[in-house]
Biopython code that builds the backbone (N, CA, C, O; Angstrom):
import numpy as np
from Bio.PDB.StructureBuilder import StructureBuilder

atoms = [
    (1, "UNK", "N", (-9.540, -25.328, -177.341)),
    (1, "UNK", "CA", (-8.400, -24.455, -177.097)),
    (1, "UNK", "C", (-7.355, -25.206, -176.271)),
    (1, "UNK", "O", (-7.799, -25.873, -175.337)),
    (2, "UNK", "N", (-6.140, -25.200, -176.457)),
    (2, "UNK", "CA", (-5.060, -25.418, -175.626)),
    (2, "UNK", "C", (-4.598, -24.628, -175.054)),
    (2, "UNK", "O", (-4.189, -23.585, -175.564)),
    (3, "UNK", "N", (-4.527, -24.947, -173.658)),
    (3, "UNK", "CA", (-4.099, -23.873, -172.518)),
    (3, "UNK", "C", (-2.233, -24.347, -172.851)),
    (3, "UNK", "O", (-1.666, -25.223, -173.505)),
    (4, "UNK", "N", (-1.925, -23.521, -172.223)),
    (4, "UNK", "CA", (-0.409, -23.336, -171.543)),
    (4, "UNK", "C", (-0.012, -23.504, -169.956)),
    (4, "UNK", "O", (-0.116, -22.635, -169.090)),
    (5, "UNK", "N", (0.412, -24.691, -169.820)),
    (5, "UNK", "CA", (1.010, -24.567, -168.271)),
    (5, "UNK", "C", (2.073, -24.480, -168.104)),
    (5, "UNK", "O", (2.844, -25.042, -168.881)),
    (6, "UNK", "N", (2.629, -23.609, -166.831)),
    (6, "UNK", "CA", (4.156, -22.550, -166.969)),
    (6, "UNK", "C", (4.280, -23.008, -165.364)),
    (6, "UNK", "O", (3.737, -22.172, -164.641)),
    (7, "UNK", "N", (4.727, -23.872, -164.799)),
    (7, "UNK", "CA", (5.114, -23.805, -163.734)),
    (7, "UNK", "C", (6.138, -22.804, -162.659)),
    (7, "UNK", "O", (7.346, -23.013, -162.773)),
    (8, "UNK", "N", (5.868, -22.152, -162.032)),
    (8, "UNK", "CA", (6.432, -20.858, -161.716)),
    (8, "UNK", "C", (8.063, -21.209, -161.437)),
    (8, "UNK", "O", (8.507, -22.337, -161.219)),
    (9, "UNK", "N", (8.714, -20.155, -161.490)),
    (9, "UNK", "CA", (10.338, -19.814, -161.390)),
    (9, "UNK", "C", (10.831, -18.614, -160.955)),
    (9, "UNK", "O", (10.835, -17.529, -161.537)),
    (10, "UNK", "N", (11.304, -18.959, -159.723)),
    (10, "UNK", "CA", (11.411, -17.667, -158.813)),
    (10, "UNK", "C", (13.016, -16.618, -160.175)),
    (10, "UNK", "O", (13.361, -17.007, -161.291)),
    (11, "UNK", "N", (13.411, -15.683, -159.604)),
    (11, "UNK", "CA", (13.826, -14.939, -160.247)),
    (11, "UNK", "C", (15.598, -15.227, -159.624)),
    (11, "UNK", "O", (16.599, -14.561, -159.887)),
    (12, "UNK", "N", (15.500, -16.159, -158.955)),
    (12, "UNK", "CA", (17.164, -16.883, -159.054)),
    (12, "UNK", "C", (16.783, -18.089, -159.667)),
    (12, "UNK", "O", (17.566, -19.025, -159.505)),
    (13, "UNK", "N", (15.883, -18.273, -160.259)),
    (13, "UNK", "CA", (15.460, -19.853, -160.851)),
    (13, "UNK", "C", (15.264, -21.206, -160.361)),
    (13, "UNK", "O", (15.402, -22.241, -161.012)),
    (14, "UNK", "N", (14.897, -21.076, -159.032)),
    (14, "UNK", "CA", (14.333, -22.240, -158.032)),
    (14, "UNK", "C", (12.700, -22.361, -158.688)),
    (14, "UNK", "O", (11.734, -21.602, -158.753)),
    (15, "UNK", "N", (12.997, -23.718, -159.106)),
    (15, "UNK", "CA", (11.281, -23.997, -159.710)),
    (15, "UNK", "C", (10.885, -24.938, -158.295)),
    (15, "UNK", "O", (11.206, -26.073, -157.945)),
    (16, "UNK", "N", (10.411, -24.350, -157.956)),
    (16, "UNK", "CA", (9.537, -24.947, -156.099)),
    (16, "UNK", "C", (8.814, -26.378, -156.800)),
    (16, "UNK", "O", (9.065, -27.569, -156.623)),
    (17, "UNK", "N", (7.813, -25.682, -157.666)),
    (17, "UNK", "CA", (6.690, -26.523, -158.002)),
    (17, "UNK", "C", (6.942, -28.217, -158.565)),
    (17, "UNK", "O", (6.509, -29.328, -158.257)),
    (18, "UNK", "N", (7.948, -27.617, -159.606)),
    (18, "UNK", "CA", (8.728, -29.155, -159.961)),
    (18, "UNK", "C", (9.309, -30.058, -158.903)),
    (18, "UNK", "O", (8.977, -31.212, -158.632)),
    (19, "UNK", "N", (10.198, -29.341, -158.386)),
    (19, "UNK", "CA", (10.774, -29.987, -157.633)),
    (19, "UNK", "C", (10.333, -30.762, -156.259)),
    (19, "UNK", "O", (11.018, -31.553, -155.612)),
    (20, "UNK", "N", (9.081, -30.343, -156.011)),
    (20, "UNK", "CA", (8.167, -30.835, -154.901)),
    (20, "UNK", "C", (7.361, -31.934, -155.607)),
    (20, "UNK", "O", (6.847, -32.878, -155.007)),
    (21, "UNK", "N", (7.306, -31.764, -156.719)),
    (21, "UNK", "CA", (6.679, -32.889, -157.932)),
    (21, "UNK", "C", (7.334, -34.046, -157.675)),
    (21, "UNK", "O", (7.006, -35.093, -157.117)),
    (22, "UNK", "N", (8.464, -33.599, -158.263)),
    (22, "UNK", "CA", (9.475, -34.905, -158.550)),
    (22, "UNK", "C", (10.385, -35.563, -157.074)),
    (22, "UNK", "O", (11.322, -36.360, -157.117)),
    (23, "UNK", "N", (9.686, -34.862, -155.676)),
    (23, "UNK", "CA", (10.242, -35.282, -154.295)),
    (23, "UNK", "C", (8.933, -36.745, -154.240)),
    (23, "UNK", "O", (9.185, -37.814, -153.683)),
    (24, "UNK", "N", (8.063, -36.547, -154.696)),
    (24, "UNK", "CA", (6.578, -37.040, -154.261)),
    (24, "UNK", "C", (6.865, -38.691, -154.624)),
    (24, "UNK", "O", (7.680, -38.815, -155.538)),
    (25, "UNK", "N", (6.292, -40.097, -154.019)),
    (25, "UNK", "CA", (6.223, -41.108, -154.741)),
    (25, "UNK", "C", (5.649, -41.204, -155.910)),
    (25, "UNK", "O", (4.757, -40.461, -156.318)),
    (26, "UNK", "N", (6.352, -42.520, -156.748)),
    (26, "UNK", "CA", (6.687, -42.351, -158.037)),
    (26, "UNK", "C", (4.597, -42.526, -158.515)),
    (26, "UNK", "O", (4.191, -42.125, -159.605)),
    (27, "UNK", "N", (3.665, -43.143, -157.489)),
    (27, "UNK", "CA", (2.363, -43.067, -158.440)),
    (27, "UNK", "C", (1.537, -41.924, -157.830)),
    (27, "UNK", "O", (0.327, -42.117, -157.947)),
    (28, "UNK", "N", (1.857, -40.852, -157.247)),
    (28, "UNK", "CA", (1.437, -39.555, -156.982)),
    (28, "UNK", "C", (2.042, -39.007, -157.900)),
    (28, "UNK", "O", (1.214, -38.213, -158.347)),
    (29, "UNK", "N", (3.284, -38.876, -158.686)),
    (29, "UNK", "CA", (3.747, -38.299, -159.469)),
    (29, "UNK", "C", (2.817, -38.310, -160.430)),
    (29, "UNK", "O", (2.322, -37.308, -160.945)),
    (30, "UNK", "N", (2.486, -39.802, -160.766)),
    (30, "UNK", "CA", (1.624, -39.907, -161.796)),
    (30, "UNK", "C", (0.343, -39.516, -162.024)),
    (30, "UNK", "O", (-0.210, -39.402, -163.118)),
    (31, "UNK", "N", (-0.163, -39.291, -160.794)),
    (31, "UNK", "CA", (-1.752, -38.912, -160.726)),
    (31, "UNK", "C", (-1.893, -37.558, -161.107)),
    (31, "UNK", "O", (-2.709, -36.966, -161.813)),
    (32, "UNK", "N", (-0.231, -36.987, -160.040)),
    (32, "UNK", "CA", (-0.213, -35.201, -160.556)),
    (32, "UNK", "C", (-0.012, -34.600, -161.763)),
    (32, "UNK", "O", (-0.231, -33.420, -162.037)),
    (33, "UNK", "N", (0.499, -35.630, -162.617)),
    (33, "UNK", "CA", (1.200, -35.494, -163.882)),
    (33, "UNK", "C", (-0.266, -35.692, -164.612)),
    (33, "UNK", "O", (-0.750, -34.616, -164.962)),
    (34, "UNK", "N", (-1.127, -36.934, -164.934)),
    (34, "UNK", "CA", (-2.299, -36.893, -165.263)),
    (34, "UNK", "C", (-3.452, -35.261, -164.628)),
    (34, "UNK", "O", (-4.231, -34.557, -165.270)),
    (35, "UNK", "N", (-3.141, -35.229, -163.531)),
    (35, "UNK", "CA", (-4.410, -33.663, -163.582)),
    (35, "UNK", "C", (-3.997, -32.624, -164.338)),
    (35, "UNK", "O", (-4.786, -31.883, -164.925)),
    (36, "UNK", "N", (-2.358, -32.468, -164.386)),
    (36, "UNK", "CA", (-2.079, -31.310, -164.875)),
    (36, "UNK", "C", (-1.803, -31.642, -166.200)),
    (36, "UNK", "O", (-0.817, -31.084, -166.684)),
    (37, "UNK", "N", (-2.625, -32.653, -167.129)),
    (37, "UNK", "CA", (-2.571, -32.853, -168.795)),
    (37, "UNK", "C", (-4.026, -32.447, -168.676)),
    (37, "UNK", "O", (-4.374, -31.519, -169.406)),
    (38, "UNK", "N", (-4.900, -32.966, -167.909)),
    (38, "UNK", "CA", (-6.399, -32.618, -167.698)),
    (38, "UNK", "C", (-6.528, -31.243, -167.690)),
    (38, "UNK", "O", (-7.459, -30.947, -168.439)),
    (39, "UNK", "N", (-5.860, -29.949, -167.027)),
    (39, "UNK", "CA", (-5.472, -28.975, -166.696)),
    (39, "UNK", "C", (-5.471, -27.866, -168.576)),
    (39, "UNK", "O", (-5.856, -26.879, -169.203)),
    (40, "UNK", "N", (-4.700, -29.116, -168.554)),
    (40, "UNK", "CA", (-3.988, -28.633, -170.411)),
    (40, "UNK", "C", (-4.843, -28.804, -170.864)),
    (40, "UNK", "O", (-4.709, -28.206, -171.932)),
    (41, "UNK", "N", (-5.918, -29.307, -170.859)),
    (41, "UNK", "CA", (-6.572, -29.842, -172.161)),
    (41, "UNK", "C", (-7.604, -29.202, -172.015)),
    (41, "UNK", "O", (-8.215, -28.799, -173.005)),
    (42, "UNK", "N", (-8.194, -28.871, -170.299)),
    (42, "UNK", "CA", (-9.631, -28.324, -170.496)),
    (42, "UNK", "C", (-9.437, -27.110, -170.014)),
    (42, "UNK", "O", (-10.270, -26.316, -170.449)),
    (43, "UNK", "N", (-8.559, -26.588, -169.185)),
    (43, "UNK", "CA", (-8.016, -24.990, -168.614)),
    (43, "UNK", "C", (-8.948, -24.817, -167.284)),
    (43, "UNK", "O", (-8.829, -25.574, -166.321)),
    (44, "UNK", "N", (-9.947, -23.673, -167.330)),
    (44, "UNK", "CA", (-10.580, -23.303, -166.656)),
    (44, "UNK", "C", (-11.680, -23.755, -166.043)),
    (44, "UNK", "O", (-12.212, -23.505, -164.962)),
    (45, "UNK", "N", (-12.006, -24.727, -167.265)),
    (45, "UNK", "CA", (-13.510, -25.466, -167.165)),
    (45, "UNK", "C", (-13.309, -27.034, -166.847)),
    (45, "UNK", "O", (-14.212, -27.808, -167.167)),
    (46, "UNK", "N", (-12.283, -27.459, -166.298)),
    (46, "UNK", "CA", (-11.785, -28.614, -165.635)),
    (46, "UNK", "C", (-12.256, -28.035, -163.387)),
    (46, "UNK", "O", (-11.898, -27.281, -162.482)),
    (47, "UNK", "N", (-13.299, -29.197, -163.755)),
    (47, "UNK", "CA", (-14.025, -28.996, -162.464)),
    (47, "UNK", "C", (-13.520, -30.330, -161.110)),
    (47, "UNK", "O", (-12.590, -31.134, -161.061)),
    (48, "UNK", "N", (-14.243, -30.129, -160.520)),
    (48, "UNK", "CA", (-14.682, -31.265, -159.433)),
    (48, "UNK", "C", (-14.727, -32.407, -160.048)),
    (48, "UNK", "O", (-15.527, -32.474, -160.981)),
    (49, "UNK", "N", (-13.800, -33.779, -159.686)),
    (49, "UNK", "CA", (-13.134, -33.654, -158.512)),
    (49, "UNK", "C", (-11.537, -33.060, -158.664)),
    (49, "UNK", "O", (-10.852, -32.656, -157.724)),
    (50, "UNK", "N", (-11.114, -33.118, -160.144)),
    (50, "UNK", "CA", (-9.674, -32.396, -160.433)),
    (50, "UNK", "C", (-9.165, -31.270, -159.640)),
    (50, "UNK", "O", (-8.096, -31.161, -159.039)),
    (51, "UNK", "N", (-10.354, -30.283, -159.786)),
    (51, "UNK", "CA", (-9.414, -28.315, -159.826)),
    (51, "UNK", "C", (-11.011, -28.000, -158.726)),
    (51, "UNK", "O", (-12.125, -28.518, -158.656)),
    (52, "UNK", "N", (-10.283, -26.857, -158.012)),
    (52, "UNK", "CA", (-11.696, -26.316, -157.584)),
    (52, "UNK", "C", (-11.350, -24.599, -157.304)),
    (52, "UNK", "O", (-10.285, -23.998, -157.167)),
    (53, "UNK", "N", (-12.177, -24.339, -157.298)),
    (53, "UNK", "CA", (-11.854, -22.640, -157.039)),
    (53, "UNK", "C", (-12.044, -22.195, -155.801)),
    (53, "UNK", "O", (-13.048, -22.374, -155.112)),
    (54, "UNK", "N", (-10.752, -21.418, -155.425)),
    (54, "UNK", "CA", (-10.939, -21.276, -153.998)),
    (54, "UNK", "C", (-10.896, -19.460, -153.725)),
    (54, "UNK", "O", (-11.550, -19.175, -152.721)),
    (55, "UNK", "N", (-10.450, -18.589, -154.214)),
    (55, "UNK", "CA", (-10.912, -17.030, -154.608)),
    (55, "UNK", "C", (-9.871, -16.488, -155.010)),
    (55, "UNK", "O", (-8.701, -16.854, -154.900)),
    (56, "UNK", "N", (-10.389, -15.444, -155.565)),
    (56, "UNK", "CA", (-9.946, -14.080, -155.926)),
    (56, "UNK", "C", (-8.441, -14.674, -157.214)),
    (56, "UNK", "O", (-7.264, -14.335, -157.339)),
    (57, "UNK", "N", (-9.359, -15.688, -157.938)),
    (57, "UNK", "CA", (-8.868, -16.088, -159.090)),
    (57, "UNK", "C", (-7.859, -17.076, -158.587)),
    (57, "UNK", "O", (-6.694, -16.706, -158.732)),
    (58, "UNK", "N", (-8.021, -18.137, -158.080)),
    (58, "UNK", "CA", (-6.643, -19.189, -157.027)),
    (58, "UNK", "C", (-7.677, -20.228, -157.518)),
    (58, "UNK", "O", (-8.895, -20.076, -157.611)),
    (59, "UNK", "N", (-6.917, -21.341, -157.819)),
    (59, "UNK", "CA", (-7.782, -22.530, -157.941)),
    (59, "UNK", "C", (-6.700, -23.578, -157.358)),
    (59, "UNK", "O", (-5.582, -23.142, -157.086)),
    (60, "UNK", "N", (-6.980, -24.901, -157.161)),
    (60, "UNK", "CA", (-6.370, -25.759, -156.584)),
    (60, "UNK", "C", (-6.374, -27.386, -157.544)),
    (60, "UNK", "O", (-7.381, -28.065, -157.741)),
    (61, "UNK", "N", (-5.665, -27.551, -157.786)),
    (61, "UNK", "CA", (-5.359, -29.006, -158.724)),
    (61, "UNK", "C", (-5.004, -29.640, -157.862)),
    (61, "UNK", "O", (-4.205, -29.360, -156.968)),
    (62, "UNK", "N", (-5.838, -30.990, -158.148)),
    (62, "UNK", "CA", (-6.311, -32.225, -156.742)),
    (62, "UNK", "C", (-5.767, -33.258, -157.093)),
    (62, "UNK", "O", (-6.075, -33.770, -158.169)),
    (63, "UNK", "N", (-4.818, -33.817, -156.264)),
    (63, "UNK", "CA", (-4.629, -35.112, -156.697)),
    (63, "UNK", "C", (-5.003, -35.796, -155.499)),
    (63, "UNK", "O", (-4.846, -35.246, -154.408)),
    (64, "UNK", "N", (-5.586, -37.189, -155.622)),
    (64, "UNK", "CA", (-6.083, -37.728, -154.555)),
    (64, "UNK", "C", (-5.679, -38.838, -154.372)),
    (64, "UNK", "O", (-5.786, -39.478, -155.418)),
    (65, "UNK", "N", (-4.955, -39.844, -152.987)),
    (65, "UNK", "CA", (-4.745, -40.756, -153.003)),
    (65, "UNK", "C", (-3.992, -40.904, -152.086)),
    (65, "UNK", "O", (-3.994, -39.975, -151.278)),
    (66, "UNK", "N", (-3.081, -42.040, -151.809)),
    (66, "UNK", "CA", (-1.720, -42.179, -150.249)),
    (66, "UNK", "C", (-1.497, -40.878, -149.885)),
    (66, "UNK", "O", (-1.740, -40.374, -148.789)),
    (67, "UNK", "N", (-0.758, -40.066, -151.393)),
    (67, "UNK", "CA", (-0.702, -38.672, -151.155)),
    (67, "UNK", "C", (-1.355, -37.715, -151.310)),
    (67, "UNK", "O", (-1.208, -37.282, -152.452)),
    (68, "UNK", "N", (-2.228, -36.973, -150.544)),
    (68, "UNK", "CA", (-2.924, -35.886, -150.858)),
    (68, "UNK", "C", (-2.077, -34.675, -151.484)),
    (68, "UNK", "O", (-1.350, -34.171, -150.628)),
    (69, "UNK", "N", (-1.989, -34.151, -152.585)),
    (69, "UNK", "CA", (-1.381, -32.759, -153.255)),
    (69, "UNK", "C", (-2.451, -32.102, -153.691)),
    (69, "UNK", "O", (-3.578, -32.342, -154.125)),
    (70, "UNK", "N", (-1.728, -31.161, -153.434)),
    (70, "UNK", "CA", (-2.831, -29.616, -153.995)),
    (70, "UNK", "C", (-1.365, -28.772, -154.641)),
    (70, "UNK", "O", (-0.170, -28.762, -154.347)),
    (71, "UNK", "N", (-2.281, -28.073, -155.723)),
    (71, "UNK", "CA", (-1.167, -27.222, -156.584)),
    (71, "UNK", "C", (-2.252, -26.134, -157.122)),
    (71, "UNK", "O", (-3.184, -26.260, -157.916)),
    (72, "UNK", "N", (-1.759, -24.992, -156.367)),
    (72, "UNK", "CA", (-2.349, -23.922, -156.260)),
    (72, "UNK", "C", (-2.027, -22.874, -157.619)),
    (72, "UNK", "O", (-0.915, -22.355, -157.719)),
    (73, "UNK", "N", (-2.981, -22.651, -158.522)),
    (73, "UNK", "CA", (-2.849, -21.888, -160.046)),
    (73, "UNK", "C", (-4.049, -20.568, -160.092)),
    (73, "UNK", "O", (-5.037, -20.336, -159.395)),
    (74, "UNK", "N", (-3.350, -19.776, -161.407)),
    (74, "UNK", "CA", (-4.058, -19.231, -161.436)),
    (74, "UNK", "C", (-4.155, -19.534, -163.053)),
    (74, "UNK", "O", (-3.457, -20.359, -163.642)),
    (75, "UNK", "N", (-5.297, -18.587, -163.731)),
    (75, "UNK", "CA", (-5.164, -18.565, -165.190)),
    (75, "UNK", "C", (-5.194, -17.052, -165.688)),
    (75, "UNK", "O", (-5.742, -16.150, -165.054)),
    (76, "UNK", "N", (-4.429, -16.864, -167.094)),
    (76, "UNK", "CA", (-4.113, -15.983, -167.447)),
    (76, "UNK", "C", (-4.367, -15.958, -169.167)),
    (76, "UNK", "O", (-3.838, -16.634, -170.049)),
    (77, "UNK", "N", (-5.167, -15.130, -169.219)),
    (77, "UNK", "CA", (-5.140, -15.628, -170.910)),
    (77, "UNK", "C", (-5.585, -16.892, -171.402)),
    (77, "UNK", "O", (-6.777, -17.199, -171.430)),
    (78, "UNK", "N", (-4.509, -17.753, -171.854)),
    (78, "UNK", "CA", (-4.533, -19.015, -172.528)),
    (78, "UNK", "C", (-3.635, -19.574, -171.657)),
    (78, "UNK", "O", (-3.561, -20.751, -172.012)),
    (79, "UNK", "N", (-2.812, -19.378, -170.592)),
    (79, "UNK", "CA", (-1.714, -19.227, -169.720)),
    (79, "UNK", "C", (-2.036, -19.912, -168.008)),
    (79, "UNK", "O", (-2.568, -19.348, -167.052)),
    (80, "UNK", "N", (-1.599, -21.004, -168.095)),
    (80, "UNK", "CA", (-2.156, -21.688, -166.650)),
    (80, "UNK", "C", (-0.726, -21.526, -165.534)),
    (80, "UNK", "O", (0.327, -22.093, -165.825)),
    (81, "UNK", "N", (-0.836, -20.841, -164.492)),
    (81, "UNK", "CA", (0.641, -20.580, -163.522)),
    (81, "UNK", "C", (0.425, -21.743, -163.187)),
    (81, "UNK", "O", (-0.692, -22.181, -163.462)),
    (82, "UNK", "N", (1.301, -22.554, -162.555)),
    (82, "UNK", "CA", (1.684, -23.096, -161.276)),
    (82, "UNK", "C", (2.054, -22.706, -160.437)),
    (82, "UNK", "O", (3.282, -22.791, -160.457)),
    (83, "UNK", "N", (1.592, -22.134, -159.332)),
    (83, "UNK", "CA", (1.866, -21.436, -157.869)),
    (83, "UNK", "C", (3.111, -21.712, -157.118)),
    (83, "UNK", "O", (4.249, -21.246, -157.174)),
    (84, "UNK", "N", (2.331, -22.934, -156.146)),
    (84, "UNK", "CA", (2.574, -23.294, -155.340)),
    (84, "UNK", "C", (1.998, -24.703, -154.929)),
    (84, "UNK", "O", (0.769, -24.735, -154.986)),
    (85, "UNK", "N", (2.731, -26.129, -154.441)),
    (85, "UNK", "CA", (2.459, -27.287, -154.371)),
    (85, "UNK", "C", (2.890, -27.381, -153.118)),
    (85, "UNK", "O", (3.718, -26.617, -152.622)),
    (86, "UNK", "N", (2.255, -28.487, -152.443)),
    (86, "UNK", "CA", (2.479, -28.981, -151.333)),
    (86, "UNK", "C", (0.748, -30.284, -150.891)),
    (86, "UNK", "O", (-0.315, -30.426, -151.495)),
    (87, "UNK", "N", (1.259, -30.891, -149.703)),
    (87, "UNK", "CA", (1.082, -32.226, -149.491)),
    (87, "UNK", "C", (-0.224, -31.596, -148.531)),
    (87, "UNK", "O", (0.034, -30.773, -147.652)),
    (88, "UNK", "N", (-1.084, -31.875, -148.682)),
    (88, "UNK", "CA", (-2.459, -31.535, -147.907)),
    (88, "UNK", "C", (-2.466, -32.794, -146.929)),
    (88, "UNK", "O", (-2.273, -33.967, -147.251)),
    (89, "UNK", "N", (-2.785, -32.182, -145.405)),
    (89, "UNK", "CA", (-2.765, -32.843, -143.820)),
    (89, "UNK", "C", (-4.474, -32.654, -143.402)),
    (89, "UNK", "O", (-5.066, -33.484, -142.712)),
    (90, "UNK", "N", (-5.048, -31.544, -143.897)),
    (90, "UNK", "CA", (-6.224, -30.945, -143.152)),
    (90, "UNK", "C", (-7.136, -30.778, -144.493)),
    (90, "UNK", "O", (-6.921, -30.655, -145.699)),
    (91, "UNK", "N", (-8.372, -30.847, -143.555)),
    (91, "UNK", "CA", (-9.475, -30.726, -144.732)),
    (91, "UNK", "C", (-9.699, -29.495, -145.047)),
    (91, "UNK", "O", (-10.046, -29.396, -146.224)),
    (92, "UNK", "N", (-9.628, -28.153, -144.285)),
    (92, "UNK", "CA", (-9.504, -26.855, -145.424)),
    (92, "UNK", "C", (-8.000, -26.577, -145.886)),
    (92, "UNK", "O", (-7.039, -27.131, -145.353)),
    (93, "UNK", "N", (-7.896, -25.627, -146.973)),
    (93, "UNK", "CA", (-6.272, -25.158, -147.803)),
    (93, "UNK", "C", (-5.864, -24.493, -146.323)),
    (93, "UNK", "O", (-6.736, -23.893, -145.695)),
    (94, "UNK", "N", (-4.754, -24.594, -145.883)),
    (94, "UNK", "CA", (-4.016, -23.782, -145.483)),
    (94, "UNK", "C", (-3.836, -22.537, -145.575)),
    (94, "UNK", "O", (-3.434, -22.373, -146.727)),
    (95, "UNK", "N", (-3.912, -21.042, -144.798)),
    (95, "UNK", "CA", (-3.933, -19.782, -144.834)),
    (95, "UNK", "C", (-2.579, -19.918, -145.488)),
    (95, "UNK", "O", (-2.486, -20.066, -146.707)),
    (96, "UNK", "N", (-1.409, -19.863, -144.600)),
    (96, "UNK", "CA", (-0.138, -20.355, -145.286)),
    (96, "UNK", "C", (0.047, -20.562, -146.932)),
    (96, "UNK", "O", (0.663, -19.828, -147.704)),
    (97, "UNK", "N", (-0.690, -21.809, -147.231)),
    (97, "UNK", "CA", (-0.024, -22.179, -148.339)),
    (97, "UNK", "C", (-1.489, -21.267, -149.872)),
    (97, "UNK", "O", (-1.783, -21.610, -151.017)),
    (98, "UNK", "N", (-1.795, -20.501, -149.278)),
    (98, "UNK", "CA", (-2.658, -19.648, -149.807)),
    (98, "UNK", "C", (-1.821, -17.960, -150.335)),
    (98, "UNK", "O", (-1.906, -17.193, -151.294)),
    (99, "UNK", "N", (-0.989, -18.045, -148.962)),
    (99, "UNK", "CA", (-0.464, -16.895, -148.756)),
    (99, "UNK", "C", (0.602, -16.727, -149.822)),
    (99, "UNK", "O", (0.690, -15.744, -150.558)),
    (100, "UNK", "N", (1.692, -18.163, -149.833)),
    (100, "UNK", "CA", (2.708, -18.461, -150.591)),
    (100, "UNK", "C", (2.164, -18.396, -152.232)),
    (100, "UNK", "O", (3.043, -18.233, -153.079)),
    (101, "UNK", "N", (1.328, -18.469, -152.502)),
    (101, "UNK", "CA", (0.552, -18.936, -153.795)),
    (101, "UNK", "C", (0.442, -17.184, -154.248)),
    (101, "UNK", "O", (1.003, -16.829, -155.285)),
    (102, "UNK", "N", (-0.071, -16.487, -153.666)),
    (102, "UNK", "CA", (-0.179, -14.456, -153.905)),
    (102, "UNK", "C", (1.043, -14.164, -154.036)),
    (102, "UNK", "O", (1.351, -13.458, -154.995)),
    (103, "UNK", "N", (2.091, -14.631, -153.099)),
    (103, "UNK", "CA", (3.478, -14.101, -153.465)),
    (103, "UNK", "C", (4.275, -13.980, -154.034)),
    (103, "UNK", "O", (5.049, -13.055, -154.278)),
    (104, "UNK", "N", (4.085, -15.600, -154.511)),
    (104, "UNK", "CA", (4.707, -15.835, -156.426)),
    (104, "UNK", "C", (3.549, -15.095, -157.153)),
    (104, "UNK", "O", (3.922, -15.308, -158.306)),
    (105, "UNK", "N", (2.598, -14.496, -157.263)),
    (105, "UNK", "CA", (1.982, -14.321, -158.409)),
    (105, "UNK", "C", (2.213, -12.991, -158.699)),
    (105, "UNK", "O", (2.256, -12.472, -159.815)),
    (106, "UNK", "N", (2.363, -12.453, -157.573)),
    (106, "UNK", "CA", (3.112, -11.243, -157.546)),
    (106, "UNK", "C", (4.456, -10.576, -157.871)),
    (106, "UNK", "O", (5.007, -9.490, -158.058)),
    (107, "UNK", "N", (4.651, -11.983, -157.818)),
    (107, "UNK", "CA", (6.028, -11.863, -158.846)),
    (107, "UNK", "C", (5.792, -12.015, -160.014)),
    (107, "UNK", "O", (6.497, -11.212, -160.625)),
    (108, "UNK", "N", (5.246, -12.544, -160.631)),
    (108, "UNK", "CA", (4.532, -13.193, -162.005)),
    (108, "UNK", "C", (4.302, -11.646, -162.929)),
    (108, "UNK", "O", (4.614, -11.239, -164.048)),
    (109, "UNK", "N", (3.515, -11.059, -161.633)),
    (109, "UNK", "CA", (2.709, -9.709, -162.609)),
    (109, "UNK", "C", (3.492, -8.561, -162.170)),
    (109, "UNK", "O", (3.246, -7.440, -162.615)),
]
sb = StructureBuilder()
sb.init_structure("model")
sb.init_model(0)
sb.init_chain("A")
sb.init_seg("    ")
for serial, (resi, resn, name, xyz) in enumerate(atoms, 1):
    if name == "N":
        sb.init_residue(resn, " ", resi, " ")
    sb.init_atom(name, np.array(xyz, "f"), 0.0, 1.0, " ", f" {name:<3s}", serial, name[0])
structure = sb.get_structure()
């Protein structure tokens, strides 16, 4: 099956997710760009060390390296969101960037 990834777009059309993409150095780009084809290709069942599940349907796409990124999704259908992205400092997710991730989705639905 081929999933769908929809990177979120607020409702004045600020795409957060891209644009924090394309702030990142140019071979983090690449690593993020590689998980989220991995993402595409296997959806839900793309595990450790890529994606991991963190609750109440939130998963986290891993990129690992100089730059630590996390890109916080959910799935829908055949339908993969892109949340919310940002640069991981600490070894658990952030309450914060957990919080930001419900708020767009809530916009979503």
């Amino acid at each position: 099956m081929q999933w769908m990834v929809i990177a979120f777009e607020s409702r004045r059309g600020e795409k957060f997710v891209e644009k924090f993409i394309k702030s990142l150095e140019p071979q983090t780009i690449a690593k993020v760009s590689h998980a989220i084809d991995l993402l595409e290709k296997h959806g839900p069942l793309l595990g450790m060390p890529h994606s991991k599940y963190l609750s109440s349907k939130l998963y986290e796409l891993r990129a690992r390296g100089r730059q630590e990124v996390r890109v916080l999704y959910v799935v829908a259908g055949n339908k993969i969101y892109l949340l919310h992205a940002f640069q991981k400092h600490t070894q658990k997710t952030p309450a914060k960037e957990i919080d930001i991730a419900f708020k767009r989705l809530r916009e979503i639905l």
